[in-house]
N, C-alpha and C positions, 0 to 999 in steps of 0.2 A: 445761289446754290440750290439743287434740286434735290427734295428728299427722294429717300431712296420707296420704291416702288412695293407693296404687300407682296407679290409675285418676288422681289430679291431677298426682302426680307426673310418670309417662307423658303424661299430654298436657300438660302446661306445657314438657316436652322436646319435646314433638312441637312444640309451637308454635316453640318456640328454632331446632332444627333447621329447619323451613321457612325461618325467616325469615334466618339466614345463607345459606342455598339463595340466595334469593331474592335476597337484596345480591351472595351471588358471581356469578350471572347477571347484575348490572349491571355488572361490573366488566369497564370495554372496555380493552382492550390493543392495542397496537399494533407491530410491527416493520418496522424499517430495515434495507436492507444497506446499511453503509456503504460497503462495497467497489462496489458496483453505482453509489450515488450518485458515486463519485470518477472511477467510469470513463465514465460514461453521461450525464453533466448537463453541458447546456452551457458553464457557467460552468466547471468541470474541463476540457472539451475547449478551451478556450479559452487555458486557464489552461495546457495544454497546445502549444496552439499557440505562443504569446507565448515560451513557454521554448523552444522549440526555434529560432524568430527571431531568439531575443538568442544561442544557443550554436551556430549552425549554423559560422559564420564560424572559431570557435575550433577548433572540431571539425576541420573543414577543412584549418587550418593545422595544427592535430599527426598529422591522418593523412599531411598531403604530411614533415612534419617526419622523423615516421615512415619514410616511403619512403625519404628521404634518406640516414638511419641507417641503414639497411639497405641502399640500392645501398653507400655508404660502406663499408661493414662487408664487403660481396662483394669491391669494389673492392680491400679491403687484402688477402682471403685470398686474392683471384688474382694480386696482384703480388707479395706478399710472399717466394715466392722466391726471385726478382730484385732485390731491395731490400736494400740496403745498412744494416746493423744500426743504426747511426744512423738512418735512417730510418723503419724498423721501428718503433723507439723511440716516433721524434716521431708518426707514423701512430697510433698504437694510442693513446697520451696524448690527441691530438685526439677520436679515435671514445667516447674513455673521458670525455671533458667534455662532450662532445653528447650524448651516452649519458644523463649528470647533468641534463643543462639539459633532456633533451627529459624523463625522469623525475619533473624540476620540476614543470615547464610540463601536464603530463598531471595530476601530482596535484593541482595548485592549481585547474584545467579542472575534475574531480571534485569538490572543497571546492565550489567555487564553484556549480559547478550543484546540487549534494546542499541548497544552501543557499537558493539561491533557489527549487527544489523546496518542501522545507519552507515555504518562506512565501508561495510560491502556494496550496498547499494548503490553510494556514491559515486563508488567506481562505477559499479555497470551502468547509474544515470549518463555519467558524463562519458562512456563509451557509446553509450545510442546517442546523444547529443553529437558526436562526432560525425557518426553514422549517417544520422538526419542530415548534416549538412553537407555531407559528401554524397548525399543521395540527390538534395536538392541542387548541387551546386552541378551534377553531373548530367541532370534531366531536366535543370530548368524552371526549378519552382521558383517562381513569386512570391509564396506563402505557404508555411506549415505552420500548423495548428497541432496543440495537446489536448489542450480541453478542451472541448464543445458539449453544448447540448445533442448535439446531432451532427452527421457527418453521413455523404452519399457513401454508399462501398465504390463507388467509384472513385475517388478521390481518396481513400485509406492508403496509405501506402505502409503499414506495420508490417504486414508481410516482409515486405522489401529489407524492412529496417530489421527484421529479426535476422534474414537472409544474411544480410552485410555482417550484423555481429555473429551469428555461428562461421559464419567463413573467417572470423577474426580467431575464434578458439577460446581457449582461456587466459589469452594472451591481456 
């Protein structure tokens, strides 16, 4: 048997090498920001409006609640001189259970929006995840990326993806 020859050797690598060459030049990629799509696409500004309609009212009443505690609370440290230790007493006990209830009331305010945050969200994630794939599955990508360190503007295709979700509405 005769080995094979440096001259086939060398060109059967030369042919290998071209021809991954040539596959990695098909290989289309694509990136999202997700942070751009959360802020910028309608369906998120929407998503945004809608939550601050349903929290505006609540907001509202713990800021005036707020005030309240607070004129209360000046209230006691300017009479409290003239106030009779029994009174003192009962004054402070009150500012100290409004104090609780308005603490409550603030944290539960927080739970509650952080909550329905997330699941507005939710939606609009998995309306761009739809998006994405119907963008790639119609153009051809091999790869879309969310996170990166870096990404050409060549290869972003957020644009596109915001595109697709404002043509969707607030559907």
């Amino acid at each position: 048997m005769k080995s094979p020859s440096v001259k086939c050797v060398l060109a059967i690598a030369g042919l290998v090498l071209a021809a991954s060459a040539a596959q990695a030049q098909e290989l289309k990629i694509g990136y999202v920001n997700s942070d751009v799509v959360l802020r910028d696409a309608a369906p998120a500004k929407a998503a945004l409006t809608k939550l601050q309609a349903e929290f505006t009212k609540r907001e509202k009443e713990l800021t005036e609640m707020g005030n309240r505690l607070k004129a209360a609370g000046d209230r006691f440290d300017r009479d409290q001189p003239t106030l009779v230790e029994s009174e003192k007493v009962r004054r402070q006990r009150e500012l100290i259970e409004q104090d609780r209830e308005f603490q409550r009331k603030r944290r539960e305010y927080q739970e509650d929006l952080s909550q329905r945050r997330n699941e507005e969200l939710a939606s609009v994630v998995e309306r761009a995840q739809k998006a994405i794939r119907l963008i790639a599955e119609q153009e051809r990508y091999d790869l879309v990326v969310q996170e990166v360190l870096y990404a050409s503007p060549r290869i972003d295709i957020t644009d596109k993806v915001i595109k697709a979700l404002n043509a969707q509405g607030g559907k």
